[in-house]
N, C-alpha and C positions, 0 to 999 in steps of 0.2 A: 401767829400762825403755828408754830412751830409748839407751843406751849395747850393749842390748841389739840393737837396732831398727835401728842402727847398725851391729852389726858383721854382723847379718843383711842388710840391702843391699848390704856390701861382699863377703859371699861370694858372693850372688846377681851379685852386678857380674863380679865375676871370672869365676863360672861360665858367665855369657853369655859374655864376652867370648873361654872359651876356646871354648865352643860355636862360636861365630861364626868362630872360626881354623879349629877343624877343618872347619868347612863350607867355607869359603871354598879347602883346601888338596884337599877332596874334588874341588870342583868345578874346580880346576886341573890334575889328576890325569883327571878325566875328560871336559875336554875340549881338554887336550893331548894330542896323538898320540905319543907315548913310547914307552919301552923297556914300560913297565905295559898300554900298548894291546895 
C-alpha cells in the first residue's frame, strides 16, 4: 500500500512538473514577440 502511495505521488510529481514546463514555455511563446507572433 504504502509503496503503492508512493509510486502514485512520484507520477503525480512528474506530471505536475511537466504540466508546469509546458505552461511556463506557452507563456514564453506568447509573450515574446517572435517569428510564432
Amino acid at each position: 500500500m504504502i509503496a503503492f502511495f508512493m509510486s502514485g505521488w512520484h507520477m503525480m510529481r512528474c506530471n505536475i512538473r511537466k504540466m508546469l514546463r509546458n505552461f511556463a514555455v506557452a507563456v514564453n511563446v506568447a509573450f515574446d514577440p517572435g517569428p510564432e507572433a
